[in-house]
C-alpha positions, 0 to 999 in steps of 0.5 A: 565530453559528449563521447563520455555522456553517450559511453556513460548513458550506454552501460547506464541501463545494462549496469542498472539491470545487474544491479537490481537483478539479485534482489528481484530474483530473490523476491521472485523466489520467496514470492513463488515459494510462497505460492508453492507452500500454499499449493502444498499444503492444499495438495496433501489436505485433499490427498489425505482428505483434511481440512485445512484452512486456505492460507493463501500464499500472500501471507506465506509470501510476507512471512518468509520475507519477515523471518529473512529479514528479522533473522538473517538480514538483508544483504546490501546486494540486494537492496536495491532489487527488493525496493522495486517492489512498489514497482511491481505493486503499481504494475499489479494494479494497472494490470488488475484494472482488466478486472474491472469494468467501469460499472465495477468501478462504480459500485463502490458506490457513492456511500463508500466515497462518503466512506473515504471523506469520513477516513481522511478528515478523521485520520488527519484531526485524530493523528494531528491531536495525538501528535500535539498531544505527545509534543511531537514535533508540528512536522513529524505530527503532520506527516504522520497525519498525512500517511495515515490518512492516505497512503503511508509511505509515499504519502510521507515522501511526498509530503516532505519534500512540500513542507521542507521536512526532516530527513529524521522526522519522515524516516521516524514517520515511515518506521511507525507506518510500515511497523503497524501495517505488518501487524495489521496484515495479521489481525485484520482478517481475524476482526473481519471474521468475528464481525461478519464482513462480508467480502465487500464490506471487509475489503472496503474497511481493508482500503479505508483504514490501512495505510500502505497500498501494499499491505491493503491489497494483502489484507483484502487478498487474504480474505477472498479475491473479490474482498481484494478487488474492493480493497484495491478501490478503496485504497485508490480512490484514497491515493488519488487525493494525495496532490490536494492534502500534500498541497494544503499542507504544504500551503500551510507550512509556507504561509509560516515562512517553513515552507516554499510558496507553491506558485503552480498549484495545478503543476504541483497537483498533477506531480503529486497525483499517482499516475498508475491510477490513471493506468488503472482506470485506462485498463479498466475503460479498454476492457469496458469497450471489449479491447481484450479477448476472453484469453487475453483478459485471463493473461493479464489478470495472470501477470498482475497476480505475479507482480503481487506475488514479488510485491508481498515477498517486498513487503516482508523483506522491507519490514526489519522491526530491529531498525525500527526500534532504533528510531524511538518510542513517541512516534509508535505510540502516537502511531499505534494509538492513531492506527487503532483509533482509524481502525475502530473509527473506519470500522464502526463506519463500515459496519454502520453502512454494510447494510446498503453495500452490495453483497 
């Protein structure tokens, strides 16, 4: 018996590498294509002295992968490749944290975090209201409220397993989430520009108000780099109270007998709580301290720009609008009418305090 674990845990790793293979090589090749497009584009404005808009290859990225994915479809073979993406999104953070010195980190400032207090409580009572409202069922509406107002799709994940969940309820949640951050992905930088954000101010409305890291990341990277960098706080330190919701949750689902009784709150936080934060903030306190060089520093910011570059690529090919439509309409609308409703509330939030955010 114990030959065939060390035989079996022997050709595990390699075996596992053949199978993501494909579809990382495939995010790696829409990812840089996308990059190529903007290159292109750029290179023959200035040959022939145009001017054309900037169009950064994170939205090229996304687009290529939508058109795969709604057209030709997604083989299973590299199914399993292109879900690494949220892998490389959360390396690309942990990386960027070389980006950020702690006083960076500290200039989102005690307002913005009254920001996020304000988006979390207003999502939760919004997305609750909405979901009575249309007599979804009480889970469905508690994961929709639990995504929309921290971070989509984990958050549902997470929350499922806590509140004993249905497999179709979160797979209903998850749809209507992934659905209207793609939209979102479009329209942002369009309502930023009529309003006149700012960088920081449109970046932290991009953190406050879109659910999925990965969209968020991409819509404050649309705008400008350091509407990105805002963006990636925001959107962290939101992350970063998934333990506390999931658990009050998950407390009150027990406490009607549809739930397991969490014994362990602490043990149960810490599993909850998104560990590439703390590698954020441990990259970000090493290079406060001056632990990289000038050309080291400007290294990793270089390998998190190519981790974003397959995660955007993900994010396309991971949205397919013909299944979604397969899980039904309620869960859209309460979603869609939620999501607009966070995004007009976190945007009069925003634009109520842009005057005392940093320029």
């Amino acid at each position: 018996m114990s030959t065939a674990v060390a035989a079996a845990s022997r050709f595990s790793l390699p075996q596992r590498f053949v199978e993501l293979l494909p579809g990382v090589a495939l995010l790696l090749t829409i990812g840089y294509s996308g990059k190529l497009i903007e290159q292109s584009i750029n290179a023959y404005g200035k040959t022939n002295h145009l001017a054309f808009p900037n169009i950064e290859y994170v939205l090229w990225a996304i687009v290529i992968g939508l058109i795969v994915a709604n057209t030709v479809g997604v083989p299973k073979i590299f199914k399993a490749g292109i879900a690494t993406y949220e892998f490389f999104l959360k390396l690309g953070i942990v990386l960027l944290g070389v980006r950020f010195l702690v006083g960076d980190v500290l200039k989102l400032g005690g307002i913005s975090l009254v920001a996020v207090a304000l988006e979390l409580a207003l999502s939760i009572v919004l997305m609750t209201w909405l979901g009575r409202t249309f007599k979804l069922s009480p889970k469905l509406t508690s994961l929709l409220a639990v995504g929309s107002s921290i971070c989509g799709v984990s958050a549902i994940i997470a929350a499922k397993g806590a509140i004993n969940a249905k497999d179709e309820d979160a797979s209903f949640a998850i749809a209507a989430i992934l659905a209207l951050g793609a939209i979102g992905l479009f329209t942002y930088p369009l309502i930023g520009q009529f309003v006149g954000f700012t960088d920081h101010a449109y970046g932290l409305w991009a953190g406050l108000s879109i659910d999925n890291t990965a969209e968020a990341v991409a819509a404050g990277n649309l705008w400008s780099e350091q509407a990105g960098k805002i963006a990636v706080l925001a959107k962290t330190t939101r992350n970063s109270t998934i333990g506390f919701v999931v658990l009050g949750y998950a407390i009150y689902w027990a406490a009607r007998g549809e739930a397991r009784t969490v014994d362990n709150k602490l043990a149960f936080l810490w599993a909850k709580f998104p560990k590439f934060v703390l590698g954020f903030l441990a990259v970000s306190l090493l290079a406060t301290f001056g632990a990289f060089s000038k050309e080291q520093t400007a290294d990793i910011a270089n390998l998190s720009r190519w981790a974003f570059l397959l995660t955007f690529a993900g994010v396309g090919l991971s949205t397919d609008f013909r299944a979604m439509r397969k899980q039904g309409l309620y869960p859209f609308i309460v979603g869609a009418v939620g999501e607009v409703g966070i995004a007009i509330l976190t945007l009069g939030i925003v634009i109520a305090i842009q005057p005392w955010l940093p320029n």
